[in-house]
C-alpha positions as CSV (number, residue, x, y, z in Angstrom):
1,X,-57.6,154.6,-48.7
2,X,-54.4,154.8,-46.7
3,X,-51.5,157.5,-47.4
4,X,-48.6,158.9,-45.6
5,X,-47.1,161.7,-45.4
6,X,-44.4,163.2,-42.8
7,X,-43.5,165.9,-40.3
8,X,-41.1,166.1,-37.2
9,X,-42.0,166.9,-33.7
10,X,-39.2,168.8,-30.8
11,X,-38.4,166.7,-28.5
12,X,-36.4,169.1,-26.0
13,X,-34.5,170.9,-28.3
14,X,-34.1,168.2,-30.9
15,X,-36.7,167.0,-33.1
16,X,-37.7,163.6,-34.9
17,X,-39.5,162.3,-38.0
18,X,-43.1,161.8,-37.6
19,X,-44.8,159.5,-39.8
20,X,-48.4,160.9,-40.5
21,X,-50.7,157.9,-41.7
22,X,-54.1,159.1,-42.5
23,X,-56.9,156.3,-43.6
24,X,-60.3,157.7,-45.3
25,X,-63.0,155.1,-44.4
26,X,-61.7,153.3,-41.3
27,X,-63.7,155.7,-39.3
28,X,-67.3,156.1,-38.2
29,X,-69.1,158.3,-40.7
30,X,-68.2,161.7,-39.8
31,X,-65.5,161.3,-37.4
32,X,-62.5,162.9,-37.4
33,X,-60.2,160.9,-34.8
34,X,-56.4,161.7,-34.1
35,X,-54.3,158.8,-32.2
36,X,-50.6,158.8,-31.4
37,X,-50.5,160.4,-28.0
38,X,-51.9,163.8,-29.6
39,X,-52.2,166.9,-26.8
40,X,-54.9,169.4,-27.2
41,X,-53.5,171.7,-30.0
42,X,-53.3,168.7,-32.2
43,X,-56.4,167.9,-31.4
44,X,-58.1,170.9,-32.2
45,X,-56.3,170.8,-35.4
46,X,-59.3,168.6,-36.8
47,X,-61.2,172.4,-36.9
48,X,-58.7,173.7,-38.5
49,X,-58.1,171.8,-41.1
50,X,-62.0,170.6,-42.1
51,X,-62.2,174.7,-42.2
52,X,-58.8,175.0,-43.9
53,X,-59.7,172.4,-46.6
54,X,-63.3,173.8,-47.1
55,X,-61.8,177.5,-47.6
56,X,-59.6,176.3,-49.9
57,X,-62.0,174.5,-52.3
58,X,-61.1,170.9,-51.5
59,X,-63.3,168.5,-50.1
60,X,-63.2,167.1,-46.6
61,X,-64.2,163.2,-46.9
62,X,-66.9,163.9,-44.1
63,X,-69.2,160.9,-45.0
64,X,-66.3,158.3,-45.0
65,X,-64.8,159.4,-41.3
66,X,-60.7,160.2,-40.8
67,X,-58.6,158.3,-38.9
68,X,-54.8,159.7,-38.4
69,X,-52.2,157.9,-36.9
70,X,-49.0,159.7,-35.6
71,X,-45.8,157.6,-35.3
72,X,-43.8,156.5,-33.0
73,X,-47.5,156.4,-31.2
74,X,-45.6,156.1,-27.7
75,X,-44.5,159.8,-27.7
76,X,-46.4,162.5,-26.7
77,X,-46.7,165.2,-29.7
78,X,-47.5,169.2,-29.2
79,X,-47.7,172.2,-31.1
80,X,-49.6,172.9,-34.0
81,X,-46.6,172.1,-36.7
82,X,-48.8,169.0,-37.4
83,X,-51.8,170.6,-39.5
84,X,-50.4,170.8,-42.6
85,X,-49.1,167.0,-42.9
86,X,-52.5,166.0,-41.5
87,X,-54.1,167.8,-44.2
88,X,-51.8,167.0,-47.2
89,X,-52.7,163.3,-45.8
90,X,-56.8,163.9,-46.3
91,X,-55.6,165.6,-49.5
92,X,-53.7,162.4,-50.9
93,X,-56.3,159.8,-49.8
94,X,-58.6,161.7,-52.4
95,X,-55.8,161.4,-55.6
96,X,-54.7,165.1,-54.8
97,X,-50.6,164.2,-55.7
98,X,-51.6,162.2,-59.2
99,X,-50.1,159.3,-57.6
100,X,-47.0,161.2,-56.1
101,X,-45.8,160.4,-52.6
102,X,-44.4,162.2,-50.2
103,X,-41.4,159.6,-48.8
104,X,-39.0,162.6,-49.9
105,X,-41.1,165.2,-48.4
106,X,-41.0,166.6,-44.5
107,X,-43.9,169.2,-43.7
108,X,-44.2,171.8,-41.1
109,X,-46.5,174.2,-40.9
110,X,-49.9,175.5,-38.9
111,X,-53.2,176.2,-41.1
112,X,-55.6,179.1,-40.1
113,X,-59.1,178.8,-41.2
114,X,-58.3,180.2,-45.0
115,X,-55.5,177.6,-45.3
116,X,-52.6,180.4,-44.9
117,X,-49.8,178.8,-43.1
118,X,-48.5,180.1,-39.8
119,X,-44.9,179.6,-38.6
120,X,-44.3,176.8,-36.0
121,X,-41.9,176.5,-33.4
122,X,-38.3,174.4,-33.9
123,X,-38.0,174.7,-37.7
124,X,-34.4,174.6,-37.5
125,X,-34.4,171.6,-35.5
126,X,-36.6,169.7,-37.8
127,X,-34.4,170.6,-40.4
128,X,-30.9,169.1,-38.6
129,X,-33.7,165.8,-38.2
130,X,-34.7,165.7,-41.8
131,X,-30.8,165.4,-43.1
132,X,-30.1,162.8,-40.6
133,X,-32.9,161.1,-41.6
134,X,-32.1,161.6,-45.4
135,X,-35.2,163.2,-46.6
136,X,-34.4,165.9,-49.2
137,X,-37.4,168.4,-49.2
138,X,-38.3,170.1,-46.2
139,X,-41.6,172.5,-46.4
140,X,-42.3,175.3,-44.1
141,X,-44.2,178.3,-43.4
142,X,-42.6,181.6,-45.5
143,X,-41.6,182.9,-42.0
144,X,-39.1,179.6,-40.9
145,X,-37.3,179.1,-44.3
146,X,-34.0,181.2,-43.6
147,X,-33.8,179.3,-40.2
148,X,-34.5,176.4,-41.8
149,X,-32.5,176.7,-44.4
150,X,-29.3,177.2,-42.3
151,X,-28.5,173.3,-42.8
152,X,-27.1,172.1,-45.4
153,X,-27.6,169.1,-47.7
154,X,-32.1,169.7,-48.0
155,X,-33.9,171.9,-49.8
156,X,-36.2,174.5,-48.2
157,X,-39.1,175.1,-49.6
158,X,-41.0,178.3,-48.1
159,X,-44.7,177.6,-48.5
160,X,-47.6,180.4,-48.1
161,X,-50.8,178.5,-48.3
162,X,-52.2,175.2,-48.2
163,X,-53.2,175.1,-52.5
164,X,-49.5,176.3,-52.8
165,X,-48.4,173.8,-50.6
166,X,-49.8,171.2,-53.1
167,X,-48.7,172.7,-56.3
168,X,-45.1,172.6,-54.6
169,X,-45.7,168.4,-54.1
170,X,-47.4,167.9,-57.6
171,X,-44.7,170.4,-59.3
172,X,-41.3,170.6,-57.8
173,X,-39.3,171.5,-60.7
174,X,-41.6,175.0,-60.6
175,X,-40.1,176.2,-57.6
176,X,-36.9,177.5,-56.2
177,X,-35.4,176.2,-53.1
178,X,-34.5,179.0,-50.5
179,X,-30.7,179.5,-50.2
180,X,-28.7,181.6,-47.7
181,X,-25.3,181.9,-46.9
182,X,-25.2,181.2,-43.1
183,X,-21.6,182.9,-42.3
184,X,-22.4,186.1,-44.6
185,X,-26.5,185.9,-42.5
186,X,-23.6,185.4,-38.9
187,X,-21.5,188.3,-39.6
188,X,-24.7,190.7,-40.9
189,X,-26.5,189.8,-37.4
190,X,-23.1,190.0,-35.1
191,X,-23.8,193.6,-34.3
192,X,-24.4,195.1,-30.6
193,X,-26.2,198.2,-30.3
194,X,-24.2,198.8,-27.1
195,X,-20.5,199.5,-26.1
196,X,-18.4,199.3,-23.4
197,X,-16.9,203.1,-24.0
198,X,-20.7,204.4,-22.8
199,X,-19.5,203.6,-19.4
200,X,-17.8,206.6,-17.6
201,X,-15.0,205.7,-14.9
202,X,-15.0,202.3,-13.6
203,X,-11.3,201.1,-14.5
204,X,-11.7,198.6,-11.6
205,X,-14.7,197.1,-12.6
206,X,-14.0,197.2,-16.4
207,X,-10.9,195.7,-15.6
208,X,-12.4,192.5,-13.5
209,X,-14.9,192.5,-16.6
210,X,-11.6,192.1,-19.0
211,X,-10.3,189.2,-16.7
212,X,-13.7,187.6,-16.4
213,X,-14.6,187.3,-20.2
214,X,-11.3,186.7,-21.0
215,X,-11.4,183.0,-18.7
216,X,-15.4,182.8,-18.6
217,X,-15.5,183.6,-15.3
218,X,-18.6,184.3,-13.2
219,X,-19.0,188.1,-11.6
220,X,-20.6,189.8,-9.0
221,X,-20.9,193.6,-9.1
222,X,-21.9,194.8,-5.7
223,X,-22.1,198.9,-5.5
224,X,-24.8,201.3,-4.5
225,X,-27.9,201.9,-6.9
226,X,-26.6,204.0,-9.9
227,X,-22.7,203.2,-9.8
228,X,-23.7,201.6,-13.3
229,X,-23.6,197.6,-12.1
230,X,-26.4,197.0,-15.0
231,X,-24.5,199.3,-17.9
232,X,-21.5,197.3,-17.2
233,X,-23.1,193.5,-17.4
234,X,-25.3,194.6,-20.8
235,X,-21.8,195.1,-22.3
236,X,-20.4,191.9,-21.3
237,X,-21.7,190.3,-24.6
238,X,-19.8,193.0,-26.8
239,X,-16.5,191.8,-25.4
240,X,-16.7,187.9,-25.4
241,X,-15.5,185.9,-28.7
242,X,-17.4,186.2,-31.5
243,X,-19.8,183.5,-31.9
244,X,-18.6,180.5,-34.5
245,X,-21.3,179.1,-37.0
246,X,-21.8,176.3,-34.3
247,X,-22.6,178.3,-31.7
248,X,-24.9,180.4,-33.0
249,X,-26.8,177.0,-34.8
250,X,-27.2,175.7,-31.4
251,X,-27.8,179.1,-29.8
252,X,-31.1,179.6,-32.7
253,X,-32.5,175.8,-31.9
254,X,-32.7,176.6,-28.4
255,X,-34.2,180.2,-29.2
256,X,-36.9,178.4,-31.8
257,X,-38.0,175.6,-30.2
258,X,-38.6,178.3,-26.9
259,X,-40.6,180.5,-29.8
260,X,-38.2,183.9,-29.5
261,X,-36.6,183.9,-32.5
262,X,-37.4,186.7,-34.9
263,X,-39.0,185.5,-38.2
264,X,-36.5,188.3,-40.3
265,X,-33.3,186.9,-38.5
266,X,-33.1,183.2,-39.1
267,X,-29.8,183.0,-37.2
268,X,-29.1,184.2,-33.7
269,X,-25.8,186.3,-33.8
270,X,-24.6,187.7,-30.9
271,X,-24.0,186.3,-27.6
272,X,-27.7,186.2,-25.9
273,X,-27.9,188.7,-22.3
274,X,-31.2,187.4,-20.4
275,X,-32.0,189.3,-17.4
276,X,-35.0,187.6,-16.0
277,X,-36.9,189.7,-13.2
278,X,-36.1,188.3,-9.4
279,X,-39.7,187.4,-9.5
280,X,-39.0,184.6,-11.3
281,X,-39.9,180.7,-10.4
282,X,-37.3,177.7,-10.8
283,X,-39.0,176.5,-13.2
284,X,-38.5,179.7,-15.5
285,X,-35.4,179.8,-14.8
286,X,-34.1,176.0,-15.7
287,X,-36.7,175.3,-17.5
288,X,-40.1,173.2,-17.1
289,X,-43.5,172.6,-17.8
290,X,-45.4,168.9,-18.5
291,X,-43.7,169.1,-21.7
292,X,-40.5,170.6,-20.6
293,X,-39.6,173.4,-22.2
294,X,-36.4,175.6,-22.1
295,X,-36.1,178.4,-19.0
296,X,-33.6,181.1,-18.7
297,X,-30.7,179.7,-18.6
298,X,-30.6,177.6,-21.8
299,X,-31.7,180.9,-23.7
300,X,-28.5,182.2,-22.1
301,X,-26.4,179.5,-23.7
302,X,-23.2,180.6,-24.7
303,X,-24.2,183.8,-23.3
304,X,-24.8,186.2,-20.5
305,X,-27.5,185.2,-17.4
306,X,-27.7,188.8,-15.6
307,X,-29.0,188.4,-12.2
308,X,-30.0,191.8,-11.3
309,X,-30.4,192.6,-7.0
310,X,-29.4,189.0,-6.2
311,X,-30.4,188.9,-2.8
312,X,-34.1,189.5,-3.8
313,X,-34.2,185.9,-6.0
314,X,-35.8,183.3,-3.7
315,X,-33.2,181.4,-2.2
316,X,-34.9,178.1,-4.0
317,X,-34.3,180.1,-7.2
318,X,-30.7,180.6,-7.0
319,X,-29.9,177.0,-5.6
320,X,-31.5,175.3,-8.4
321,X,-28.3,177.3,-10.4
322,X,-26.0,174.3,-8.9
323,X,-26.1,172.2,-11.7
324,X,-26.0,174.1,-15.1
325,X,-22.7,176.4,-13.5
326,X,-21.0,172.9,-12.8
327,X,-22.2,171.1,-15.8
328,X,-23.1,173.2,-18.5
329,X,-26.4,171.0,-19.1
330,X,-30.0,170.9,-17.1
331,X,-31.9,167.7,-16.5
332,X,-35.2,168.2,-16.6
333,X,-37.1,164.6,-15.6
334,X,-41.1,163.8,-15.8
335,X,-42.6,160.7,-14.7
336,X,-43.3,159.8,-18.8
337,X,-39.7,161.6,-19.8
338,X,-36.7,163.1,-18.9
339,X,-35.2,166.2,-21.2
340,X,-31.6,167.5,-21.1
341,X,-31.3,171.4,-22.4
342,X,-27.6,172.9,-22.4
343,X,-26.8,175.8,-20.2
344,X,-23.0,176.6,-20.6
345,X,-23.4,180.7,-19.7
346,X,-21.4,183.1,-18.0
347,X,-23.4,184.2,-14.6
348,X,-23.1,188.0,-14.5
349,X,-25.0,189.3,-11.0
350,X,-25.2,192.5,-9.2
351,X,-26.5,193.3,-5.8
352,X,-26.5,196.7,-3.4
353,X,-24.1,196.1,0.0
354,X,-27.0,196.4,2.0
355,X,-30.7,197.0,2.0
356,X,-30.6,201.0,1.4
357,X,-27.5,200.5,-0.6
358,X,-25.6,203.2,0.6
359,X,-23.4,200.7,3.3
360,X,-20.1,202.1,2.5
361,X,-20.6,205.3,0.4
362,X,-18.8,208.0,1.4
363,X,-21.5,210.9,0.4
364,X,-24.6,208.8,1.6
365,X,-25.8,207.7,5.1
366,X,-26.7,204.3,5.0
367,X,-29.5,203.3,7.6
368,X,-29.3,199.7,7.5
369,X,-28.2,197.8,11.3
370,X,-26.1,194.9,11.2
371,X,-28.8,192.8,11.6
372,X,-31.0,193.9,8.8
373,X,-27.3,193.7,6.4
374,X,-26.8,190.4,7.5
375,X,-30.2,189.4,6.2
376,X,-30.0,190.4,3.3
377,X,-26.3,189.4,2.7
378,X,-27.3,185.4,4.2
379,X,-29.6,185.5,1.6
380,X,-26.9,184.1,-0.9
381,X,-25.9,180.7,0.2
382,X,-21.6,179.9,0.8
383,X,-21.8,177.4,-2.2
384,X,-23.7,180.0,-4.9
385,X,-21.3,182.9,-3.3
386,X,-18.4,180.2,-4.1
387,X,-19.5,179.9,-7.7
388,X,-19.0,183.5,-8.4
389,X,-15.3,183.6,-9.3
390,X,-14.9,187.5,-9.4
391,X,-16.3,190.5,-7.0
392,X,-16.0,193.6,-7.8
393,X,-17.0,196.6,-5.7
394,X,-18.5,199.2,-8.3
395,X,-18.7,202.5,-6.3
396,X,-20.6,205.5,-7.3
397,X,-19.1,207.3,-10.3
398,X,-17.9,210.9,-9.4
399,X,-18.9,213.9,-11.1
400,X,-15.5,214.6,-13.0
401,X,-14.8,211.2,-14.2
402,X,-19.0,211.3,-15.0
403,X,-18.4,215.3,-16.8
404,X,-14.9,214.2,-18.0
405,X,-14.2,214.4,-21.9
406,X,-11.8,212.1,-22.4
407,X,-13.2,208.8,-24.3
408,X,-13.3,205.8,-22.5
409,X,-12.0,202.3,-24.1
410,X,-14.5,200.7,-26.8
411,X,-15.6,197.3,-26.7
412,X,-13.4,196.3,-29.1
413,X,-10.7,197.1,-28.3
414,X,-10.9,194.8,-25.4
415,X,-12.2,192.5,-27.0
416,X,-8.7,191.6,-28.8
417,X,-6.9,191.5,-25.5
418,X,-9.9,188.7,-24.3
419,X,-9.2,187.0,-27.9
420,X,-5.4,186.6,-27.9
421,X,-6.0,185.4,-24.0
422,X,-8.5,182.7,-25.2
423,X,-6.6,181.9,-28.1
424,X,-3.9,181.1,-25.7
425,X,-5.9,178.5,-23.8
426,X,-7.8,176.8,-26.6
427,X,-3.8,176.0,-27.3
428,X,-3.4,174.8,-23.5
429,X,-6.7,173.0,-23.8
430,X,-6.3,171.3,-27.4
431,X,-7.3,167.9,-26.9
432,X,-9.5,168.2,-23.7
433,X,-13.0,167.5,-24.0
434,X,-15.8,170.1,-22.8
435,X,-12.9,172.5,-21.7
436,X,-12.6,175.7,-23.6
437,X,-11.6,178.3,-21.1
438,X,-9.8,178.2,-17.9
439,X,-13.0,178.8,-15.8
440,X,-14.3,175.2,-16.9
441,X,-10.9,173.6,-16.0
442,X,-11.6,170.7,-13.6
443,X,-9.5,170.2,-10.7
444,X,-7.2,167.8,-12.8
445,X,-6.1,170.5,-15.1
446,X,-5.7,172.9,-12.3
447,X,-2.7,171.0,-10.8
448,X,-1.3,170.5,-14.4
449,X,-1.6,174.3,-15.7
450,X,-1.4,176.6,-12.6
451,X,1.5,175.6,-10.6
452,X,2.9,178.8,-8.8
453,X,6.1,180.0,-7.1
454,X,7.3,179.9,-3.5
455,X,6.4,183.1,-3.1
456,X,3.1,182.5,-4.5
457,X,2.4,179.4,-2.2
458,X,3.0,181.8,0.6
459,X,0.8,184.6,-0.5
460,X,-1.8,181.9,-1.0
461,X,-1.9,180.7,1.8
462,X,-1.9,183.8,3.8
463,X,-5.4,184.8,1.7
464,X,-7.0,181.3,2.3
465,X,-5.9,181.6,6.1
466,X,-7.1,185.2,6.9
467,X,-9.6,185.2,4.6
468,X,-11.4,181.9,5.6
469,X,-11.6,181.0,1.7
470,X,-13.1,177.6,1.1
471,X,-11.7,174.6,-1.2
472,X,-13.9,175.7,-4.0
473,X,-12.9,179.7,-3.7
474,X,-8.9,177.9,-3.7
475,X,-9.4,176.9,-7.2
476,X,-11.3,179.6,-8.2
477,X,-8.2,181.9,-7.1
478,X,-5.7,180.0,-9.0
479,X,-8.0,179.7,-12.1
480,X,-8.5,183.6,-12.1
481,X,-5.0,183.8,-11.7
482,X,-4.2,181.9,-15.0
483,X,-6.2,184.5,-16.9
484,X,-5.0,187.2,-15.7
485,X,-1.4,185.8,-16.7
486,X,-2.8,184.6,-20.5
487,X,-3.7,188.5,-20.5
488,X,-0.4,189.5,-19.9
489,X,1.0,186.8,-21.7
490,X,3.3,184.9,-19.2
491,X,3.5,181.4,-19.6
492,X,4.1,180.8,-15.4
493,X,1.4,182.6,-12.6
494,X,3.5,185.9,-11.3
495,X,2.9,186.9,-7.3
496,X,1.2,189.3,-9.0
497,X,-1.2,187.8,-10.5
498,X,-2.5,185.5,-7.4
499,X,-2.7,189.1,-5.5
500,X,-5.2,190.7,-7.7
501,X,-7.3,187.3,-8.0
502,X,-7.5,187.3,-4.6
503,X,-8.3,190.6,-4.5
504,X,-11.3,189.5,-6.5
505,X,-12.2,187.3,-3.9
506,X,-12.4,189.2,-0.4
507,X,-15.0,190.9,-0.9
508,X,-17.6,187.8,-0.1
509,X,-15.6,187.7,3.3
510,X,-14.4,191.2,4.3
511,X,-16.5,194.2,2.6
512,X,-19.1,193.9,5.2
513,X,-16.6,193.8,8.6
């Protein structure tokens, strides 16, 4: 007997419909045989589920053999979201459903020998698949249905066990959907248990921090060990815009399918920091595997990637960074397949001026010889070193302003000044596609929106001159320049404004003379 059920299967960080076909009798007697490109945790789901089934008190057709056929047959399938279908298939070849079928009916879900289901990876993904495909009822473990049920237009159904998982099919009417309010879940889960008034002294650097989350700019703190270079990029996320309903969908697909999100959260909302250690390989960093799976900086999309003592990432590391802080997106290609994960993050790093880290500090010797310096400095390529729109020299903090009582600025209140300044170019950018902040304006929208003064050309040109700035570091300038006037609210780039983005620029060229 032939019967079919459904599931869906992630496919980077989207998912498709899965047609489960599962013929009792086709088989040798006793086999058990899975086809439709199946990797090894769907094949070992045949134990699973003859113990699942047996636990349960159903009966596993052993004497007739099981043949299960997962389509589209030319795409590889993984995880083990697959169990349950396969076994509500074995179920409905025996006359399980009283003659109910499942058309209606997506299922997720991994069985453990008792038959209690076990979350699966990309729920929420499934979910966005299931409406497209217009299939009403999705099923899936207890610990996925918030995520799940994030999407509107399906019903979630939040499933415990395998038996309960058939009394839902055979009785629908007997059970509620789950149903959240996804703003409401946003707003509960936008909180940061950090703040930007924890930092003591600093007005320099909080002040490049302003102008670089107010335009999406890149950063690079460079300071001695304990001048606070890692307090100030963990508060980076607690000034940036709130994240929209959008953002945070597309934030908690890429956190699911990777297997990070928390099973009580269902929503991911605040702006994700990842830090990853400067041990780190390329691959977990962009992302990889046979089966590519999302790396470090598609967690960190629409987000913070904190690169903590630069120098020490290989140098294979940091160049493979090229791509997702030019195009927002990383390509991931295999001979069989070829995956695209989205990587639009702010790139927030922080390295010591030289191999002691005391080059510079006033109360410190440093011990370091040009020679060991420039080592360490070469270590960051011209083009990466390019990419970084702001340096900032983070000294140590002195004991008064350390001791001091006064209260330092909180998070949000900066965070209004960074809102009215993007507010101001989501205006200037109304209409453009892909462009949402002035560090993302391509060299089209340069010429249109930062046109300068005389006085500015000249000043300009002095800094590109002296400072041997390259084409790249130009625009850079001029787009740091634009948000530092949206911050002040001028319509036209001031002199002023061109001298403190430069500013934000010699350090790559002069700090170490």
């Amino acid at each position: 007997m032939l019967f079919k059920t459904f599931s869906a299967a992630v496919y980077g960080i989207d998912a498709y419909v899965v047609e489960v076909e599962v013929d009792v009798g086709s088989a040798k007697m006793g086999d058990f045989t899975v086809v439709g490109l199946p990797d090894a945790s769907v094949k070992e789901s045949r134990e699973r589920i003859k113990a699942a089934l047996k636990n349960c008190g159903f009966d596993f057709p052993a004497p007739q053999g099981v043949t299960v056929n997962l389509a589209p047959a030319d795409i590889r399938k993984e995880g083990s979201a697959l169990d349950l279908p396969m076994a509500l298939g074995i179920l409905g070849c025996q006359g399980t459903f009283f003659g109910k079928t499942l058309e209606q009916f997506i299922c997720l879900g991994e069985l453990s020998l008792d038959g209690t289901v076990r979350p699966v990876r990309g729920s929420l993904s499934a979910a966005l698949a299931a409406r497209e495909r217009g299939m009403r009822n999705l099923l899936v473990p207890e610990a996925n249905a918030r995520e799940a049920a994030v999407v509107e237009g399906i019903d979630v159904y939040a499933v415990r066990s395998l038996p309960q998982a058939v009394d839902l099919i055979n009785a629908p009417e007997s059970f509620a959907p789950v149903r959240v309010d996804a703003r409401q879940m946003l707003a509960a889960a936008a909180q940061y248990p950090v703040d930007l008034r924890d930092v003591r002294g600093q007005l320099a650097a909080k002040r490049a921090l302003e102008v670089a989350c107010a335009g999406g700019h890149n950063i690079l703190f460079i300071g001695p060990p304990g001048a606070g270079k890692t307090m100030l990029a963990k508060r980076i996320p607690t000034i940036l815009p709130p994240m929209t309903l959008e953002e945070a969908i597309e934030t908690t697909r890429i956190h699911s399918v990777a297997g990070l999100l928390e099973d009580s959260r269902g929503l991911v909302g605040t702006r994700p920091f990842r830090a990853p250690h400067h041990t780190i390989s390329d691959a977990g960093l962009i992302g990889g595997g046979a089966v590519p799976r999302p790396g470090e900086v598609s967690l960190a999309h629409h987000g913070v990637l904190f690169l903590d003592e630069l120098p020490e990432f290989d140098r294979n590391v940091l160049e493979v960074l090229r791509q997702p802080l030019e195009d927002g997106t990383v390509t991931i290609s295999r001979a069989a397949l070829s995956v695209t994960f989205p990587a639009r993050f702010m790139l927030a790093a922080a390295m010591n001026p030289c191999p002691c880290g005391f080059f510079g500090d006033p109360m410190r010797e440093c011990h370091c010889t040009p020679a060991m310096i420039q080592r360490y400095v070469s270590k960051i390529s011209g083009p990466l070193l390019d990419r970084m729109d702001i340096h900032i020299e983070v000294p140590a903090v002195k004991f008064r302003e350390l001791r001091g009582g006064e209260s330092a600025e909180p998070s949000l209140a900066v965070r209004e000044r960074v809102l009215r300044a993007r507010a101001a170019q989501l205006e200037r950018f109304r209409g453009e596609a892909r462009v949402f902040a002035n560090a993302q304006m391509p060299v089209r929208l340069i010429r249109k929106h930062c046109q300068i003064s005389p006085e500015g050309e000249r000043l300009l040109e002095n800094a590109v001159t002296r400072l041997g700035l390259s084409a790249r570091a130009h625009d850079r300038i001029l787009k740091v320049a634009r948000t530092i006037a949206d911050l002040d609210g001028a319509a036209q780039i001031q002199p002023h404004h061109l001298s403190e983005a430069v500013q934000y620029r010699s350090l790559d060229r002069s700090y170490w003379a």
